[in-house]
N, C-alpha and C positions, 0 to 999 in steps of 0.2 A: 496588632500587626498591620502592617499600612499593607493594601491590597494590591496586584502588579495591576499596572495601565492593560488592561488586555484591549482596550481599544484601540493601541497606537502598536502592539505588538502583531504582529503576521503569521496567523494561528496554521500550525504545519498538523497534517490531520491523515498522515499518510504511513503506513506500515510501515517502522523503522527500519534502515539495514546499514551496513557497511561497517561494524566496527570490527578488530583485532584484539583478539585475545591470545597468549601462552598457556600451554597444560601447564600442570605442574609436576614434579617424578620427585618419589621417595629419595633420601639421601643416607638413611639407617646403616646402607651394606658397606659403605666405605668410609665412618666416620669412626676419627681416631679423639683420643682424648689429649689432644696437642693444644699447644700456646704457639703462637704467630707475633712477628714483629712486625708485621705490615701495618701501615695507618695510612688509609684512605684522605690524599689533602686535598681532594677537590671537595671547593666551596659550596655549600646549603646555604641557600640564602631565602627571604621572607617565612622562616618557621613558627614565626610565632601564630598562637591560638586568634582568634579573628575574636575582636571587642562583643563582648554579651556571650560569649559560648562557654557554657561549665563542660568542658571534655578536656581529658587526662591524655596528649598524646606520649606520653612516656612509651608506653609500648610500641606506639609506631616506629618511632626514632629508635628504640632501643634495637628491633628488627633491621630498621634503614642499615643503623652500624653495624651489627655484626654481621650481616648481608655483603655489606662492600670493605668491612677487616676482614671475614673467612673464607668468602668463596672461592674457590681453587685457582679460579683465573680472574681476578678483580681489572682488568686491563677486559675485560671484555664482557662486562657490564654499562648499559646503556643508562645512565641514571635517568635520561627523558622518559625511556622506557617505565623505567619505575614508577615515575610519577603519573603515565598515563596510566597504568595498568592499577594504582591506586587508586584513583579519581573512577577507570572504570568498575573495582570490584564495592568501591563506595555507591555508585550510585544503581551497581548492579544489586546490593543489597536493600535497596528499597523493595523488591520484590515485583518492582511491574515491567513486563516486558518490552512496553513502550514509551519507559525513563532512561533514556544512552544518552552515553557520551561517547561522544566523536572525535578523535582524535585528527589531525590536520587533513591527513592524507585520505580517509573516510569520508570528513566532510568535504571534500574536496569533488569525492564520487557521489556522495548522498545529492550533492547540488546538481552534477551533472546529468544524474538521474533525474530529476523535474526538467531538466533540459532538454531530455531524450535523447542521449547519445551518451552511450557505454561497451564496453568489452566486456562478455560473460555470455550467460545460455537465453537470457530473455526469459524469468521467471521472478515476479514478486513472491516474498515468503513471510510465512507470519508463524506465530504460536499458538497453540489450544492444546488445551490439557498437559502442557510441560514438554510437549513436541515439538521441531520446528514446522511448518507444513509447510505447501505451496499453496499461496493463495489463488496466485491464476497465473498458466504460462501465456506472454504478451505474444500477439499473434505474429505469425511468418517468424518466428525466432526458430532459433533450434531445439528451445524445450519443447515447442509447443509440436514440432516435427518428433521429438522424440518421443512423442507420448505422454508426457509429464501433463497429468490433469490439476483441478482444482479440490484441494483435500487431501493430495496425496501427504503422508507422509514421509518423511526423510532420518532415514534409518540410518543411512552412512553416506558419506563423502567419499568417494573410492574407498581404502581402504578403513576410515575411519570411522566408531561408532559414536553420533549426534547426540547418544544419551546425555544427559544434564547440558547442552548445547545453548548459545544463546542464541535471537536469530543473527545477528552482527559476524556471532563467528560461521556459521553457517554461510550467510553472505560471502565473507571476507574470502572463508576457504574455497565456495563452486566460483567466484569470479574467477577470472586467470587474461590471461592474453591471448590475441586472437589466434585461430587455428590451436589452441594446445585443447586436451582433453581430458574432462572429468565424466568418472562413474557416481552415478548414485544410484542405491540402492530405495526402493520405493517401496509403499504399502497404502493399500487404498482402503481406506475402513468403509467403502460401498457395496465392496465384493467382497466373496469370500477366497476371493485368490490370496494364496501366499506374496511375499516379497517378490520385488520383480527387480532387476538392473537395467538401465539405460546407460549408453555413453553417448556422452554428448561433445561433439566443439563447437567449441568457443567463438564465436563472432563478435563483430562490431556491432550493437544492437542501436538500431535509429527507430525512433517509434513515433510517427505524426499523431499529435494527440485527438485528432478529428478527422474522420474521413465521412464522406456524405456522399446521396444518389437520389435522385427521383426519376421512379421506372412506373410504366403504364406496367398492374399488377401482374398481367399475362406474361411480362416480360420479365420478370424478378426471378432468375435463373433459383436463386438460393434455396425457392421451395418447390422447385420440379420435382421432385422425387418425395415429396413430404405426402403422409399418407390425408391430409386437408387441402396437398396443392388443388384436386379437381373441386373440391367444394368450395375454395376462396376464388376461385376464377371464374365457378358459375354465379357468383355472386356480384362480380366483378364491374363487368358489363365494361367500360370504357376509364375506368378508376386509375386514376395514378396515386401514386402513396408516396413519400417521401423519406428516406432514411439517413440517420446519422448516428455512427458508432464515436462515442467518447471512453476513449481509453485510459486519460488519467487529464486530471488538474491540475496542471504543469505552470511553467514558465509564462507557452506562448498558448496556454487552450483559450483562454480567453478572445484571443487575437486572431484564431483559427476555427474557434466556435462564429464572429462575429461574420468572418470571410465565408463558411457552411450555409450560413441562416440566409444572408444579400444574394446567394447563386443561387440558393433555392425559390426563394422569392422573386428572384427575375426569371428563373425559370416559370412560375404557375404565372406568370404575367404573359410571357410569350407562350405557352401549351396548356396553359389552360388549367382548371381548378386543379390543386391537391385536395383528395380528400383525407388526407388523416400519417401524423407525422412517427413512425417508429422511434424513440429513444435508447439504444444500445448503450449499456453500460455493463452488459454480462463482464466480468473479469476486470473490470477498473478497480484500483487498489484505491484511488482518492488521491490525494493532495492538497491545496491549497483551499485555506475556506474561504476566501475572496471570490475563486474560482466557483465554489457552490453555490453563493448566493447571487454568481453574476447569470450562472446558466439559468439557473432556477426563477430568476428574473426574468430571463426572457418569455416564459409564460404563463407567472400569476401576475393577477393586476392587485396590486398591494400584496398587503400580511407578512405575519414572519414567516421566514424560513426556517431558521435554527433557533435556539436557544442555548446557552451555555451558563451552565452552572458550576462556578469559579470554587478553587478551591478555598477561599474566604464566606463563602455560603450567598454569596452575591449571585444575583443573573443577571446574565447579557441578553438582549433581544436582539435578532439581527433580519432586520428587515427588509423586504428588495428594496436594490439599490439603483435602479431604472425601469424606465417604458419597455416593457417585452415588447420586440415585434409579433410571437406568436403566442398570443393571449388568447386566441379565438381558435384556434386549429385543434383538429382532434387528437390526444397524444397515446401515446402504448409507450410505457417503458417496460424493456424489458432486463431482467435481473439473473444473477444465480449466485452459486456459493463462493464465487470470487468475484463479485462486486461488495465492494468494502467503503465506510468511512466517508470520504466527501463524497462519491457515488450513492452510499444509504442516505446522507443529507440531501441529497434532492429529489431521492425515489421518492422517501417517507415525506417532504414540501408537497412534493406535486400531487400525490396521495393525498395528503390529510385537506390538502384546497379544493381537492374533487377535479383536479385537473387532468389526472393520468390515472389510469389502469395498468396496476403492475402483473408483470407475465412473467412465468420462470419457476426458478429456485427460491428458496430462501435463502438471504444473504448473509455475508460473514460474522456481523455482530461487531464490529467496532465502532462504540459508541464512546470513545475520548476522543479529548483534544490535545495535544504537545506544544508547545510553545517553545519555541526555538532562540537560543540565546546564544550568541556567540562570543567567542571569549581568544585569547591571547594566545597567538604564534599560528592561528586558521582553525581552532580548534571549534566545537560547539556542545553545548548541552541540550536536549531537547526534555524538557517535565511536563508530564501529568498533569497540566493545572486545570483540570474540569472535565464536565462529561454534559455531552450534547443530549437537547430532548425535541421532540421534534416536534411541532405548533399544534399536533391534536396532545400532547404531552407524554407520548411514549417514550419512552429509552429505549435506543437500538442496541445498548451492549449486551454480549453474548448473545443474544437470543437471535440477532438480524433482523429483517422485514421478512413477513410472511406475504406472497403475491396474491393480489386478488384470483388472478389464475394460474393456480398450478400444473406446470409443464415441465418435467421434465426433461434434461437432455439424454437420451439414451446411446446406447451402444450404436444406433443406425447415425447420429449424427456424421453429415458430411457438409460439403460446399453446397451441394446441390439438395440436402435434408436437411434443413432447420424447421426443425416441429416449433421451436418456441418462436420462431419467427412467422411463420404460418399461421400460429393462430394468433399473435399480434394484428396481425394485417386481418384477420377474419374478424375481428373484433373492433377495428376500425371502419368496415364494410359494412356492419349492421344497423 
């Protein structure tokens, strides 16, 4: 089998969502043993079986038919409908939760999402253990105001239960339009609380994938109340520190990472030294693997960053692809249970090169890659074709990155209480 180019393909590395699905309801209670003269004369066209495949579609077709000769109302059946809904339970039957197809109008949203600008609650969602869960609510949204954490699970849709759920539908069903309102019902597997409900509306969610700061440590509002604020400030003395939250490998992070890095750096030019750079990726879902290895670039000098092992038993090596300007700076990244995927690709780089010390949680465990193809009328597929290892040779699936230091986010976390942020910054101070 010839092996796909994955070097000229644009490896999409980011927690799938957006597709549509129908239940399905018994028909037993009102079915009569009758003959029908209806015949369906709208045209099926390209049926035939695709050259080298030994598969019998007799059954499919035979369903197709008597699907649109019997159904009670054949005038309002959507045949596109069908065929997407094929193509999804086909590829839904491979069994991995992050092989979809995307129908026009989904991928339409999946893209707009790397774009950062969407209608819905502002929560990435993902699967474990046959659940849907939330990976991490995006900050200033309305999940993240509603309480919705990282892990929760997702029990119902307002009135609906998520049981056997994919996360597509899950997606499909909390987006909405803006100002309308959805309930979910939640379950945190950290507590021992029962289910809880939120109602949440719906907004316009805009998410800048890079936001940066460099404060003299006294002045880093964030850990005023953090029970190490007095001891990182006696340590302090005159120290500025330098902070940048990356929240997803978008479109424009690249290009909003580069604009962070140049204002920081004119900054220590005119105020004088930074001692030591904070890395925020808590709650990044990932994205773009161009985007990991361009950050991650910026402060190893050589080596790989990823590796990818193709579903033809091939590896890829992917190695920085420029001069980092902060090669020499001291870094803290800090992590937790919704940093995912191209965010685990640059913790476990900057870790395994000795370049950063990671702070936090342990992180989500998604260790594939998707490969995204697009295909006729807007639609797309995204597959499975390999799974990432990271340059000391671990594999990040399921299991996540374990932090050099573990922190904790607790119940006190506020604006003004960031423990894991506190001891970031103490750990760049030593």
């Amino acid at each position: 089998m010839k092996s796909l180019p994955f070097s000229k393909i644009r490896s999409l590395i980011l927690i799938v969502a957006l597709l549509i699905l129908a239940g399905g309801v018994g028909y037993r209670l009102g079915e009569r043993r009758t003959t029908v003269d209806f015949v369906d004369k709208r045209p099926v066209v390209n049926t035939a079986v695709p050259a080298g495949t030994n598969v019998d579609f007799n059954l499919f077709w035979d369903v197709w038919g008597k699907l649109t000769r019997y159904y009670i109302e054949p005038k309002s059946i959507d045949v596109q409908k069908l065929v997407y809904g094929a193509i999804t339970g086909m590829v839904g039957a491979v069994g991995d939760p992050y092989t979809s197809f995307f129908p026009p109008q989904e991928n339409k949203q999946f893209k707009e999402d790397l774009g950062g600008e969407f209608e819905g609650i502002g929560a990435q969602l993902g699967m474990k253990d046959g659940r849907v869960v939330i990976i991490s609510p995006l900050k200033g949204t309305p999940a993240e105001a509603a309480g919705v954490k990282p892990n929760d699970i997702i029990l119902k849709v307002d009135d609906k239960d998520t049981a056997g759920w994919t996360v597509e539908q899950a997606v499909n069903t909390i987006r909405g339009p803006k100002n309308t309102k959805v309930r979910l019902t939640l379950l945190s597997p950290a507590t021992a609380e029962g289910p809880r409900e939120v109602s949440i509306i719906r907004n316009t969610i805009t998410v800048p994938s890079v936001t940066w700061w460099v404060k003299p440590v006294s002045n880093i509002t964030e850990i005023s109340e953090a029970t190490e604020a007095a001891q990182v400030r006696t340590k302090s003395g005159n120290s500025r520190v330098a902070y940048i939250n990356l929240t997803r490998f978008g479109d424009n992070t690249n290009q909003d990472w580069s604009k962070a890095v140049d204002e920081i750096l004119a900054s220590e030019k005119s105020g004088g030294k930074i001692n030591g750079l904070i890395l925020d990726m808590r709650n990044n879902p990932g994205g773009y693997l161009d985007g990991a290895v361009y950050i991650a670039s910026e402060f190893m000098k050589g080596g790989t960053v990823v590796s990818q092992v193709n579903s033809d038993g091939t590896r890829q090596d992917y190695p920085t692809d420029r001069k980092g300007k902060l090669t020499d700076i001291r870094v803290v990244v800090l992590v937790n249970k919704g940093s995912a995927s191209a965010a685990e690709i640059v913790s476990g780089a900057l870790r395994d090169s000795k370049r950063a010390k990671l702070v936090g949680e342990t992180t989500f465990g998604k260790g594939t890659v998707q490969t995204p193809f697009d295909l006729a009328q807007g639609s797309s597929v995204h597959i499975t074709t390999g799974k990432w290892l990271l340059p000391g040779g671990d594999s990040i699936s399921q299991k996540g990155l374990t932090p050099d230091v573990e922190v904790p986010l607790n119940d006190t976390f506020s604006a003004t209480n960031d423990a894991q942020l506190a001891r970031g910054i103490e750990l760049l101070l030593q």
